[in-house]
Every structure is written in C-alpha cells, then in structure tokens.
N, C-alpha and C positions, 0 to 999 in steps of 0.2 A: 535574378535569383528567385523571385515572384515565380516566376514562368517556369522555372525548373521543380520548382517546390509544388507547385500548380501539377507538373507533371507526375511527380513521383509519391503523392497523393491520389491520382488518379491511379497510378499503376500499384501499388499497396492494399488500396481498399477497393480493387475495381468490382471484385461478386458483390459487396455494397454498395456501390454507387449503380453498377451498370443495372437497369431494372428488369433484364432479359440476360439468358448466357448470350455466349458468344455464337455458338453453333444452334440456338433455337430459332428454328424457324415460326414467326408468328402472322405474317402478312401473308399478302400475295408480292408477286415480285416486281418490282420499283414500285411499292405502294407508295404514294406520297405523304410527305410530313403533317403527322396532327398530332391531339394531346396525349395522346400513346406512344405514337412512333417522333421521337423530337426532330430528327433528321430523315426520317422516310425508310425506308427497305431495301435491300440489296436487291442483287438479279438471282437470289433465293427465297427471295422476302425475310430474310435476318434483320434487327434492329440494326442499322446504323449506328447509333448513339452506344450502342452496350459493345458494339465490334471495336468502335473508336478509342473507347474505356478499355475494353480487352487488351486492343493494341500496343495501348502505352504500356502494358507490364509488360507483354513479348517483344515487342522491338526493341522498347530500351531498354527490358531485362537482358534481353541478347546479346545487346551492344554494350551492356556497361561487361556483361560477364567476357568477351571478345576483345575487348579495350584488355581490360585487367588483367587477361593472359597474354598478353602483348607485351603489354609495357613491361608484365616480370621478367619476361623470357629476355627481350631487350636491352631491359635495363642490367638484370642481373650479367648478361654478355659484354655489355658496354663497362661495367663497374671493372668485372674480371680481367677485361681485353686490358683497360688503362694502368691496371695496376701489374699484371704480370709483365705486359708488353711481349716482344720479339717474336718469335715466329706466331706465337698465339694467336697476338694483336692483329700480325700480318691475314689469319687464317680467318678469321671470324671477320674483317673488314672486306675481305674479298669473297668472303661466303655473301654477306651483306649487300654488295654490289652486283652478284648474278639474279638474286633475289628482287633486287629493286627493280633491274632491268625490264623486268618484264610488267605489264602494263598490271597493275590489281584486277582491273574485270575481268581479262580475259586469262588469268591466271586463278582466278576462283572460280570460272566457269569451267575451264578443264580441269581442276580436280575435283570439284562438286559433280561432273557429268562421271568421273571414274569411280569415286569413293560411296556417292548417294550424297543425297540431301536430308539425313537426320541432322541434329540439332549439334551433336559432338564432334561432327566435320566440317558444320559450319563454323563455330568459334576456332578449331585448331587450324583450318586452313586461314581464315581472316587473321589468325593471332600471328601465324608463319608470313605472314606479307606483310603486316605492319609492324611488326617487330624488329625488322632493318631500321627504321625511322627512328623507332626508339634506342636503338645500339648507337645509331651515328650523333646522335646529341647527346646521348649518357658519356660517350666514350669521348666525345668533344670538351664535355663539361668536367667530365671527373680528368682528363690528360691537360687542364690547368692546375688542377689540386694536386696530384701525384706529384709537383716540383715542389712542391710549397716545402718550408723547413719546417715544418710540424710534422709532415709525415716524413723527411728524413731519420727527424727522430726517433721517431714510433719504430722504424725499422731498425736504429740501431739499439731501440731497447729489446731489439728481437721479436718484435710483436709480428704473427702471420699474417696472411691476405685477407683471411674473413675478418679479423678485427679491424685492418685498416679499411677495409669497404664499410665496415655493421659501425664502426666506431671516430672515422676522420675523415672518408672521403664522401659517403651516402649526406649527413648532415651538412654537408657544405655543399651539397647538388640538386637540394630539395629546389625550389623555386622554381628554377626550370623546367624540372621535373615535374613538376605538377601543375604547370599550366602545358605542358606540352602533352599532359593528361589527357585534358582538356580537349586539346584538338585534335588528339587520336581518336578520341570518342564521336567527332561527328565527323571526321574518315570512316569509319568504321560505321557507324550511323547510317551513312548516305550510303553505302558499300551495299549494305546487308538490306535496305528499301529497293536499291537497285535490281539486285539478285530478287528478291523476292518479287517486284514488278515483270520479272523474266523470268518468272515460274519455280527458280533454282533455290530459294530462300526459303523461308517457313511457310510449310506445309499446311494447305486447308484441312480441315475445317476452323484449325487455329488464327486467330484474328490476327494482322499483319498487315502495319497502314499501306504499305509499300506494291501487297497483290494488291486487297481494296481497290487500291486506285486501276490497277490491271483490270479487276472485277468489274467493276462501272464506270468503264470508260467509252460506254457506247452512249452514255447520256450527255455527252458534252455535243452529239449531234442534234442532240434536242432541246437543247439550250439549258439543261441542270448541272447544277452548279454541285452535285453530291461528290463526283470525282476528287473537286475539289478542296475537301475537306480533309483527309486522311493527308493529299498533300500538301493542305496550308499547316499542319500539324504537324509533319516532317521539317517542314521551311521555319514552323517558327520557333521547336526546341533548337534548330542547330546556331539559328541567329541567338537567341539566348545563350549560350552556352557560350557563344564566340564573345558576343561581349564579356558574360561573368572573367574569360581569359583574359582579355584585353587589359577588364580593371585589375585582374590580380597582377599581371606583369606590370601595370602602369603602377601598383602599392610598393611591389618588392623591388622595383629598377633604381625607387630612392628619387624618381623623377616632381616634381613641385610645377603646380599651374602658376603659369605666371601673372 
C-alpha cells in the first residue's frame, strides 16, 4: 500500500516533483547522471527523472481510467445477464467467449493499427477485451445470489431489475468484485506498457515507462542500467498491487493464520 501511495503521489503532484517537463530537452543525448540530471538523459537528452515522474500519471492514469471502463461495462453485463437470465444470459456469455478467444495483444494491435492510436481508442478497445473477464465473474458471483430467498422476495414484492442489482445483489458481490479490481488493473497495466513498448500505445512526446524502455534500449549493450528503470517501475506497481489483492481476499475469505 506504501508503494501504491508512493505512486499515486508521484503521479498527482508530478509538474511538482518532476524538476524539468516531460518533453523539455535539457542535456545532450544519454548525458550521464549528476546533481541535475538524477538518472541521466534520454536519447533526446530529456530528464530521466522528470519522464519517470511524468509516467506515473499517464500510465497509470491510463490504466486506472481503462480498468474502470471495463469493469462497468462488465460488470453492469454480468449483474444484468444473472438477473434477467434466458436468451439474454445465453447472448452476452457467448458474445463473451468470441471476445475472449482471441489473444488481447494481438486483438489491440488490430484495432489500434485500424482506429489510430489516440488516447480514446486506447481505453475503449482495452476496456472491450477485458470486460469479458469481468462479466464472467460478476455473472459467476451475482448467479449464486439470484437463488437466495431474499431476492425471491424482493421479486414478489414486485421490485424491478435495477432495484435488485442497485439494492440485493451488487452489495452481496462487492468482494470479489473489487479485488478482481485489482487484477484487471495490472492486466491492463502490463497491456497498455506492452502496446506502447510496440510503438502502438501513448504517443511521444508524452512520457510512457513502457516506450522509455523502447527509447533506451540500445544502452543495455553498453552496460546502463537506464532501460532498466521505467521497467523496474512497471514490475514493482503490478507486484504491489497483486499483493494489496491477495491481503484483501485473504481479510474478506474470513480465512485465520494459524
């Protein structure tokens, strides 16, 4: 939680913290690190340090707003499918399944090479591939509560569909739901670094740990360790994030260390 908070501090106050923009060039190119530049310069001569700061708001601004369209589109599918049921249920689990089918890279890469790679086709298409994910667990979790005799009830007192979702079945599906949050977010994470490592992601001169690493990757034949940075900072939000999951499923399971 340190580490996430670590992050989302960096990405908040980053024109604060970072002491250069993102796009200013102030060196020469792979200048090396001193008491100006903390991690040295790009193969533009950009700061380092103030790109890496940059980063954290656009990637995981990207990524939480890519997740959070997912999981509604998802979820709200999943909630809907379990409660109507019959042909619905049938229509959206098999929409579901063609979608899954196909591999996420190489299903973002084809519609990213047809649509463009602005910013608002990156989140609707990442949101339309993992949003199957999120219908097959919602629709897993809420088609245990739809038997329950509470919502028989609720039906016979003639309540509709959005009250039983807004009102008996969403509160009794939270848990799940929100650690599976969780791991959509660095799906989605590693997706949108990948893409952008393959030119197809966020667009330069917008800072993006994911090209970065694309950018200065000719110095790993030189022995610098700079590549390295944008992608230890990829590796260590998603290992944080996977734990923060872990503990909250290990609080709400009701499970006891022995």
């Amino acid at each position: 939680m340190f580490v996430i908070f670590t992050y989302a501090i960096a990405g908040i106050f980053a024109p604060v913290i970072a002491p250069f923009g993102e796009a200013q060039v102030v060196s020469s190119a792979f200048a090396p690190a001193d008491e100006t530049l903390l991690l040295g310069a790009d193969q533009l001569g950009r700061d380092m340090f103030s790109r890496i700061i940059y980063g954290a708001r656009n990637s995981v601004g990207l990524a939480l707003l890519a997740t959070a369209m997912a999981f509604v589109m998802g979820a709200f599918a999943g909630l809907l499918a379990a409660t109507k049921g019959g042909w619905f249920d049938q229509l959206m689990g098999r929409a579901a399944d063609v979608i899954m089918s196909v591999p996420s890279l190489i299903f973002a890469l084809l519609m990213l090479s047809i649509f463009g790679t602005n910013l608002f086709v990156i989140v609707v298409v990442i949101a339309v591939i993992y949003s199957p994910r999120v219908f097959r667990l919602t629709r897993a979790v809420a088609g245990n509560v739809v038997v329950m005799d509470y919502i028989e009830a609720a039906k016979l007192r003639g309540e509709g569909t959005w009250y039983l979702i807004r009102r008996e079945i969403l509160p009794n599906s939270t848990a799940p739901l929100i650690a599976e949050f969780g791991l959509e977010f660095c799906f989605v994470f590693l997706l949108i670094a990948g893409l952008s490592f393959l030119g197809l992601g966020i667009q330069p001169p917008t800072a993006d740990w994911g090209s970065m690493v694309r950018e200065n990757a000719t110095l790993i034949s030189f022995g610098e360790l700079t590549p390295l940075i944008p992608a230890a900072a990829i590796a260590l939000l998603t290992v944080a994030v996977n734990f923060v999951v872990d503990w909250m499923l290990f609080r709400t399971s009701g499970l006891k260390e022995v």
